[in-house]
Residue, then its C-alpha position, 0 to 999 in steps of 0.5 A: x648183674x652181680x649184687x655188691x655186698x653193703x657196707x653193714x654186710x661187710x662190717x659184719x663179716x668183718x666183726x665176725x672174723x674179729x670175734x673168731x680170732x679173738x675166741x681162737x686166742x681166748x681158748x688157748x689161753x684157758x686151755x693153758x691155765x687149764x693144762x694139768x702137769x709141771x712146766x716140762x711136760x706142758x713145754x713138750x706137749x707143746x712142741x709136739x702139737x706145734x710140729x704136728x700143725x706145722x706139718x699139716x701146714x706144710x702138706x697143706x701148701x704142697x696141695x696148694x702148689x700141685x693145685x696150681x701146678x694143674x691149672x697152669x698145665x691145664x691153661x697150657x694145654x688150653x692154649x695149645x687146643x684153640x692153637x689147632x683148631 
């Protein structure tokens, strides 16, 4: 039988994606106080890296859908095989 996670287990998990995301955010905002150069060439830097990650998001939900594309036509094929024998 399958062990349920305790309380305190799922407190701490949670804790610790609170802590991630808040160092995500904490780290960013250094970064920018940190960046050296005017306004325009920080607003265009900025650009460019947020078109890079949009299309890394972008290609990253196309694998997700082809991934789910295969588990539905493997279930199908599945389903067709117990059909036959």
């Amino acid at each position: 039988m399958a062990k349920r996670p305790s309380s305190n287990q799922s407190l701490n998990s949670g804790l610790l994606s609170f802590g991630f995301i808040i160092g995500l955010f904490v780290g960013a905002i250094l970064t920018l106080l940190n960046l050296k150069g005017d306004g325009q060439s920080t607003r265009q830097w900025l650009r460019s890296q947020s078109a890079e990650i949009k299309q890394q998001i972008d290609n990253q939900d196309t694998v997700a859908e082809s991934l789910r594309q295969g588990k539905e036509a493997a279930r199908q094929h599945r389903a067709e095989m117990s059909k036959l024998g």
